[in-house]
Structures are given as C-alpha cells and as structure tokens.
N, CA, C and O atoms as a CHARMM CRD file, in Angstrom:
* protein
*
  220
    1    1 UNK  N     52.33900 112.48000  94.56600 PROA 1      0.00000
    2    1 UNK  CA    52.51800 113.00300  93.23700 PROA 1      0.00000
    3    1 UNK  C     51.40900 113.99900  92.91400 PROA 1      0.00000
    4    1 UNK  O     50.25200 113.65100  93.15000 PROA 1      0.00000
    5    2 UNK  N     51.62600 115.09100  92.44600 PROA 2      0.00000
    6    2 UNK  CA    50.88900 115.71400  91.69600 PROA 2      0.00000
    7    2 UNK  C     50.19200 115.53500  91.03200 PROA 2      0.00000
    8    2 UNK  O     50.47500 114.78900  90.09500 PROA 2      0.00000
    9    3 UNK  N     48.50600 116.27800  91.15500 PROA 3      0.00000
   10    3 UNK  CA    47.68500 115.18200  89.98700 PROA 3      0.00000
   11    3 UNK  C     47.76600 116.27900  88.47500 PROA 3      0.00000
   12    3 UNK  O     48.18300 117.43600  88.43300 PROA 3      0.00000
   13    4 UNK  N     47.35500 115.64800  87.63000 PROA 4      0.00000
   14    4 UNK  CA    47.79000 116.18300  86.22200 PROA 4      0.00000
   15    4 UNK  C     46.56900 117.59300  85.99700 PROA 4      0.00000
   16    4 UNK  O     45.48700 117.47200  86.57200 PROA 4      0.00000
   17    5 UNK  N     46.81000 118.76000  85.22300 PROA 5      0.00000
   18    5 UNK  CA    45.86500 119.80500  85.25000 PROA 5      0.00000
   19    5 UNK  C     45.05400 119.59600  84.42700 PROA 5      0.00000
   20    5 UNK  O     45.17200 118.62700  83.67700 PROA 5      0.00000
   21    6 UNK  N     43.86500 120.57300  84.33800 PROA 6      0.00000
   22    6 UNK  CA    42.64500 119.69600  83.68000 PROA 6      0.00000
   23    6 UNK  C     42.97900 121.07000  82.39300 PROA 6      0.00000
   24    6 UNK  O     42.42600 122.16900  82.42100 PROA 6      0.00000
   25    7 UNK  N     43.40400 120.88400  81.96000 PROA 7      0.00000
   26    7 UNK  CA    43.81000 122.18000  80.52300 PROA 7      0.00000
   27    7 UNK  C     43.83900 121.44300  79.22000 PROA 7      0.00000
   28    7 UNK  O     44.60200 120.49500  79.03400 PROA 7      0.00000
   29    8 UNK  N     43.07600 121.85000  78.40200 PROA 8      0.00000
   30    8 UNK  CA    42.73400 122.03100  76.57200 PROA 8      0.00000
   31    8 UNK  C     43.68600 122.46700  75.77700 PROA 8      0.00000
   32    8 UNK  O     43.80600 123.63100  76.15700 PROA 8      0.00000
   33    9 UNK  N     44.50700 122.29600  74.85500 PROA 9      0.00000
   34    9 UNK  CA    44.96700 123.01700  73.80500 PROA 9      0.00000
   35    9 UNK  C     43.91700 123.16000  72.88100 PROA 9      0.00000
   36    9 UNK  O     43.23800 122.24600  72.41400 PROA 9      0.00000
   37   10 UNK  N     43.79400 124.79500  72.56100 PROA 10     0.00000
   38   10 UNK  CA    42.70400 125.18400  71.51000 PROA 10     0.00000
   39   10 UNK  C     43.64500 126.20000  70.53900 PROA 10     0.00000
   40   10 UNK  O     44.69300 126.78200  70.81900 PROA 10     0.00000
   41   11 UNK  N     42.85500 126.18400  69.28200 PROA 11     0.00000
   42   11 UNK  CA    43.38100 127.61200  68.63100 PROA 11     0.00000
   43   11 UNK  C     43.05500 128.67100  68.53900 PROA 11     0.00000
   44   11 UNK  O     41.84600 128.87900  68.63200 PROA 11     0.00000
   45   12 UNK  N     43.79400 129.59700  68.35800 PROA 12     0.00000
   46   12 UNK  CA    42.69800 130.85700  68.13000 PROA 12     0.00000
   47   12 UNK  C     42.77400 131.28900  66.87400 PROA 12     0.00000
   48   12 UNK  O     43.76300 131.65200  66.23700 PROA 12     0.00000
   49   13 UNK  N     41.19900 131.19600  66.44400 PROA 13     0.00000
   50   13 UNK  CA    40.70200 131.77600  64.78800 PROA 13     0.00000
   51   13 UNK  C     40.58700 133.42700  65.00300 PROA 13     0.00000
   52   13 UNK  O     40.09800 134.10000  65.91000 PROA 13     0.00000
   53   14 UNK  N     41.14600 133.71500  63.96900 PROA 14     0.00000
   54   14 UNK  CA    40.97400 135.08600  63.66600 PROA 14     0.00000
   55   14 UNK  C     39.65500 135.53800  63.47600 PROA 14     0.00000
   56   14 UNK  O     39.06600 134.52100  63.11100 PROA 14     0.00000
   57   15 UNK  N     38.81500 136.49200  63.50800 PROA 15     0.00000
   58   15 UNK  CA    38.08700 136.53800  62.86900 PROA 15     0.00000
   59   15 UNK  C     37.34600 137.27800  61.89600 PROA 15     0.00000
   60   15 UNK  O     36.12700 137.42300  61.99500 PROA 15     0.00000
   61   16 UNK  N     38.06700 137.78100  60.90200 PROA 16     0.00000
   62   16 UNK  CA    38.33100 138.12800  60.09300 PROA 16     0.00000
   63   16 UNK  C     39.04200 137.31300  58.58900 PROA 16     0.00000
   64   16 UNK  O     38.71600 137.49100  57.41600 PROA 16     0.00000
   65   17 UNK  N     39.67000 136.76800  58.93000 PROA 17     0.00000
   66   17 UNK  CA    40.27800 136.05400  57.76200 PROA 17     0.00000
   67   17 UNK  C     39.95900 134.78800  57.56600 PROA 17     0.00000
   68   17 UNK  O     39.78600 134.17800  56.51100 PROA 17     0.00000
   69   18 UNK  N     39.87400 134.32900  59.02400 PROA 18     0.00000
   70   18 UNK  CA    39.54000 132.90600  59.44000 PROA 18     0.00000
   71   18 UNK  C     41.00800 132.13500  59.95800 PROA 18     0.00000
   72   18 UNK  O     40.86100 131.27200  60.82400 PROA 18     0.00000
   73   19 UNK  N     42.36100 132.39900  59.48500 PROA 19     0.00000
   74   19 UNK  CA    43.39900 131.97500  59.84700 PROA 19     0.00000
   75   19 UNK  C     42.74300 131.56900  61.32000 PROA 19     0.00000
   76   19 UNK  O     41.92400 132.04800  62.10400 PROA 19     0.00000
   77   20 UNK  N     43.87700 130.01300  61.19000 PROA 20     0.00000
   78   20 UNK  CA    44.27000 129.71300  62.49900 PROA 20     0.00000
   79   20 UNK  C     45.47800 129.81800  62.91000 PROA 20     0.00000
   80   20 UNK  O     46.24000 128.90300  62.60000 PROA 20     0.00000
   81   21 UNK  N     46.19100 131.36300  64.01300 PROA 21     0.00000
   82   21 UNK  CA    47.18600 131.82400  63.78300 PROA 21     0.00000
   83   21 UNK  C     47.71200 131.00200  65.78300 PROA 21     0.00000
   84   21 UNK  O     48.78600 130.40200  65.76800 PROA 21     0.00000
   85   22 UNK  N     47.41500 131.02000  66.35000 PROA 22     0.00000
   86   22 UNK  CA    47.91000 130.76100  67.49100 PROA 22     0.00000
   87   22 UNK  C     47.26800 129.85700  68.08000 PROA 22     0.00000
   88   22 UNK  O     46.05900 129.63400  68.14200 PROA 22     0.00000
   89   23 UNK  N     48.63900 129.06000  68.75300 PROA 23     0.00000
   90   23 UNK  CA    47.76700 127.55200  69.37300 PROA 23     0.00000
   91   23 UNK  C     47.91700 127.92200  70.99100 PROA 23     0.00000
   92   23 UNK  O     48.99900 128.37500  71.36500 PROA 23     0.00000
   93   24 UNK  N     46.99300 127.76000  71.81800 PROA 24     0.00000
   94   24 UNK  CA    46.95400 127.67100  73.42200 PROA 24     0.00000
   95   24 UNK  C     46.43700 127.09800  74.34400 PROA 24     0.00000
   96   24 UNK  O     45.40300 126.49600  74.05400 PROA 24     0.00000
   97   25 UNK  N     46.84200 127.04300  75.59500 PROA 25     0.00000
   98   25 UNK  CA    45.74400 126.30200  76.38700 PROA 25     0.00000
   99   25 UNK  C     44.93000 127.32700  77.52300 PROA 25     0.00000
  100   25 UNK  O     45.00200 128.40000  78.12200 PROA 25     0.00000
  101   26 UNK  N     44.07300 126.05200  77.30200 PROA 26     0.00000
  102   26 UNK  CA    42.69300 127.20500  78.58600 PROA 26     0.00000
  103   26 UNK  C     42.60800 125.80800  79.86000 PROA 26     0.00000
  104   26 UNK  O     42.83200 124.59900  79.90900 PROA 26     0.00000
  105   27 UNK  N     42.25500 126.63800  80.53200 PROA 27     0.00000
  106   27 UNK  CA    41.75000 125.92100  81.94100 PROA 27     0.00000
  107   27 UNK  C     40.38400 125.27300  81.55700 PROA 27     0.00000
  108   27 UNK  O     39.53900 126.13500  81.31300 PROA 27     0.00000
  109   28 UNK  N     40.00300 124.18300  81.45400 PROA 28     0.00000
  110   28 UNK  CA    38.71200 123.51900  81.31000 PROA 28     0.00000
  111   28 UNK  C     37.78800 123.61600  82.37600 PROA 28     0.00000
  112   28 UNK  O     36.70900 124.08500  82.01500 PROA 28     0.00000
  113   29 UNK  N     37.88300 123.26100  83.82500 PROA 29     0.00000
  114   29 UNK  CA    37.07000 123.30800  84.79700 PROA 29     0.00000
  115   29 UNK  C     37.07300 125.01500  84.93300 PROA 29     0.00000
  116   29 UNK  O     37.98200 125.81700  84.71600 PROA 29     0.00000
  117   30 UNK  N     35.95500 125.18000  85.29200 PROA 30     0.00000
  118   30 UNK  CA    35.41700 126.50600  85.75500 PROA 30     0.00000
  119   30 UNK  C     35.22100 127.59700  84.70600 PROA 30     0.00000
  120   30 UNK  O     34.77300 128.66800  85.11500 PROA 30     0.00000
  121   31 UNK  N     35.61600 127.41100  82.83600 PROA 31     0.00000
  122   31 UNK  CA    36.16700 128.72400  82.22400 PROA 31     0.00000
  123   31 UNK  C     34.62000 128.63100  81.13100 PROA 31     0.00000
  124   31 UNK  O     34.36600 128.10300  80.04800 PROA 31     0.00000
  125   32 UNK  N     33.89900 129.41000  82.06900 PROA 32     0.00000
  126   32 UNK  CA    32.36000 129.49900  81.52500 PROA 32     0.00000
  127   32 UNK  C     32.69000 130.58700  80.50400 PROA 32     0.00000
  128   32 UNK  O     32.92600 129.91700  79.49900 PROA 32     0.00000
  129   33 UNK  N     32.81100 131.58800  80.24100 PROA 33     0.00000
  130   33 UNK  CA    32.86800 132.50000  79.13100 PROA 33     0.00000
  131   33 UNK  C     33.61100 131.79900  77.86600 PROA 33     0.00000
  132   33 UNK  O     33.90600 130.61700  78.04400 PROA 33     0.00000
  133   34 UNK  N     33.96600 132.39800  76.56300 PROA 34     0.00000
  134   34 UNK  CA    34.67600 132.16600  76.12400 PROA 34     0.00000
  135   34 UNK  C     35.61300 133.43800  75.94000 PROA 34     0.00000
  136   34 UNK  O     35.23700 134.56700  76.25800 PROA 34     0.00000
  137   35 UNK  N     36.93400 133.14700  75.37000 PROA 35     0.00000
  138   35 UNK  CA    38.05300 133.52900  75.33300 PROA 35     0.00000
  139   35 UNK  C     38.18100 134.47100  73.99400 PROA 35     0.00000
  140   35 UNK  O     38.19800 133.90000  72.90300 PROA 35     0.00000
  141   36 UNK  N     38.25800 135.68900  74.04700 PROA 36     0.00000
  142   36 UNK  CA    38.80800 136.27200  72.73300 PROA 36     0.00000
  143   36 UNK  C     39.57400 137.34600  73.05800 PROA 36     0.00000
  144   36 UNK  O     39.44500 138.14000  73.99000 PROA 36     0.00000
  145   37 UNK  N     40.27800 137.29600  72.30700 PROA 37     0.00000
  146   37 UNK  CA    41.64000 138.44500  72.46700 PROA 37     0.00000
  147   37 UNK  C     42.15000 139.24500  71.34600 PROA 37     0.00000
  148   37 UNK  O     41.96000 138.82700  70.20400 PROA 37     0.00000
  149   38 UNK  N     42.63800 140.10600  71.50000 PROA 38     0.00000
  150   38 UNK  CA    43.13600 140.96000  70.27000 PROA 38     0.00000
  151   38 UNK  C     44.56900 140.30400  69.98300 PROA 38     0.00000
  152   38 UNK  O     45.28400 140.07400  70.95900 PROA 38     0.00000
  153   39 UNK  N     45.05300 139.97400  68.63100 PROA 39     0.00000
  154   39 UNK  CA    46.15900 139.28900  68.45700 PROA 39     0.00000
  155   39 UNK  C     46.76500 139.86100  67.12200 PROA 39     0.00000
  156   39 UNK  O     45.92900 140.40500  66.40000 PROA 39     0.00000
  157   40 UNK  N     47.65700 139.84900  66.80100 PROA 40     0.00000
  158   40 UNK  CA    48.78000 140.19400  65.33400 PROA 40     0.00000
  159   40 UNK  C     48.03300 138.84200  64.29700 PROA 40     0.00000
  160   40 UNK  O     47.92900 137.62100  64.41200 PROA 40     0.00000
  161   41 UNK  N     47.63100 139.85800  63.29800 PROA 41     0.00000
  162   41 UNK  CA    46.85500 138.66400  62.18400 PROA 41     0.00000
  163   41 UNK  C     48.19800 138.79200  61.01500 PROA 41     0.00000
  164   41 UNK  O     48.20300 139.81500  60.33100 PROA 41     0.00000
  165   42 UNK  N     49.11100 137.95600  60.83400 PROA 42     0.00000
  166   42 UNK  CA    50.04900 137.83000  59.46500 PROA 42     0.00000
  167   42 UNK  C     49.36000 138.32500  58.40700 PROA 42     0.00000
  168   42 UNK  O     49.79900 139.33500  57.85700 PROA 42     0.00000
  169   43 UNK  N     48.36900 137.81400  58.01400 PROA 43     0.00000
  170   43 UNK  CA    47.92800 138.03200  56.29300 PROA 43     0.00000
  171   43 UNK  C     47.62300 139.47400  56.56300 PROA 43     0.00000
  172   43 UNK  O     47.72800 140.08200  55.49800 PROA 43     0.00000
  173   44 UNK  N     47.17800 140.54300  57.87500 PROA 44     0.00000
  174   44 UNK  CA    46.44000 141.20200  57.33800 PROA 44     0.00000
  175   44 UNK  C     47.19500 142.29900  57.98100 PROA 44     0.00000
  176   44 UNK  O     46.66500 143.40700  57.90000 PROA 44     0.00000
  177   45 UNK  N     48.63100 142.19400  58.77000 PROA 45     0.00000
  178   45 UNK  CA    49.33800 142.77600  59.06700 PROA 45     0.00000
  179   45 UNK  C     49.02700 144.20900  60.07500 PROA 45     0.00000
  180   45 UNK  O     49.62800 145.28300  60.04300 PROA 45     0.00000
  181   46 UNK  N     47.82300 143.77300  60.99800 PROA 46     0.00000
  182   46 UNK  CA    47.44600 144.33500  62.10700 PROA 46     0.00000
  183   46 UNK  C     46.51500 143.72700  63.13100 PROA 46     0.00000
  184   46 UNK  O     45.77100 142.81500  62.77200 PROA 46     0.00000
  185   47 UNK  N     46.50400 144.04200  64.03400 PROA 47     0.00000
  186   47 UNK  CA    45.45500 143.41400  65.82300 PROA 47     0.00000
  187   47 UNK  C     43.89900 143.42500  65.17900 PROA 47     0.00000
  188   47 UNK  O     43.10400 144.21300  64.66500 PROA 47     0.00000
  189   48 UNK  N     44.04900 141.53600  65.68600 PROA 48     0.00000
  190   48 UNK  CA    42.49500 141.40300  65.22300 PROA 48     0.00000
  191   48 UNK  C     41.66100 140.94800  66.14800 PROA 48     0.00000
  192   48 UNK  O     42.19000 140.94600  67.26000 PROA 48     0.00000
  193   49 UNK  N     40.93200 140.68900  66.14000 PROA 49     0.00000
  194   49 UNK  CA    39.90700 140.02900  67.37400 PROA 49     0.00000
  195   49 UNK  C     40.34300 137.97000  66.87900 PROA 49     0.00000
  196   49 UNK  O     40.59400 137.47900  65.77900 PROA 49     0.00000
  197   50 UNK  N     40.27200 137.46900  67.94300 PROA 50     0.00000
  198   50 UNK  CA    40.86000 136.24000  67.68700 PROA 50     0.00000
  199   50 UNK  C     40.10600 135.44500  68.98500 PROA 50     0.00000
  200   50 UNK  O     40.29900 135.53200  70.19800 PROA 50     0.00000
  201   51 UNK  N     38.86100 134.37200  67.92800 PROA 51     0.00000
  202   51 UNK  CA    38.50600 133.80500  69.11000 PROA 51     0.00000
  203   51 UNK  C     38.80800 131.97000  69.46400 PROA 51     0.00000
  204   51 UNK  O     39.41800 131.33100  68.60700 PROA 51     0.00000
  205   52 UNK  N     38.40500 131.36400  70.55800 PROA 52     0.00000
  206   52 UNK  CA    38.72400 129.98000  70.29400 PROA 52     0.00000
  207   52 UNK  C     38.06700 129.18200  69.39100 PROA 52     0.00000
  208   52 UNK  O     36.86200 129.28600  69.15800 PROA 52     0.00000
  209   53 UNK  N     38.75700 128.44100  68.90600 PROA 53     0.00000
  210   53 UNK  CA    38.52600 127.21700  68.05500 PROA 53     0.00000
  211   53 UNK  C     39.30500 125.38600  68.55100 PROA 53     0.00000
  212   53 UNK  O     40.39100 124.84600  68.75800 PROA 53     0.00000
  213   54 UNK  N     37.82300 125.08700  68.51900 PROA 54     0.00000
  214   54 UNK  CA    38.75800 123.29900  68.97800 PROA 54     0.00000
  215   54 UNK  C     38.80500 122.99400  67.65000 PROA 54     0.00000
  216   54 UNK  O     38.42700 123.78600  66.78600 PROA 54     0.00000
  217   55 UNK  N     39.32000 121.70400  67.37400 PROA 55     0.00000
  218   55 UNK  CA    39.50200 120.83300  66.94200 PROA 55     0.00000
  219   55 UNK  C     39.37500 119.52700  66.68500 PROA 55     0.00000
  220   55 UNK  O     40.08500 118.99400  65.83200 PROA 55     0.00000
C-alpha cells in the first residue's frame, strides 16, 4: 500500500485586505521558503500578492 503524503492544507491571506480568499495544500517535508503568489482579491477586484496562513 501506498504510504499517505506528508501535505498541509493552508490558506492564502491576501495581503492587502487581509481576506482569506483561497484554501491549498503545500508539501511539508522539504518546503523551506514560504509560498506567495499573485491571486484575484474579490473585495478589491484585481491580482494581489497572497501569502500562507495556517490555522
């Protein structure tokens, strides 16, 4: 059997508004940087910088 993957569901905070607009997962073993991406912010109706947030 397959062993199970070692992956997080996190969100990503905008940062700008603070919304928490998108939920995802990251690879846990090995993911030394963190994660930010340009993403569609609803309230503010253009690409924002969007970084992780746990929970």
């Amino acid at each position: 059997m397959a062993k199970a993957q070692k992956r997080e569901w996190v969100w990503l905070q905008c940062k700008e508004t603070g919304d928490l607009n998108y939920r995802t997962q990251i690879n846990v073993t090995g993911n030394a940087t963190k994660l930010e991406l340009m993403k569609f912010s609803p309230r503010l109706r253009k690409r924002t910088l969007h970084k992780i947030k746990r929970k």
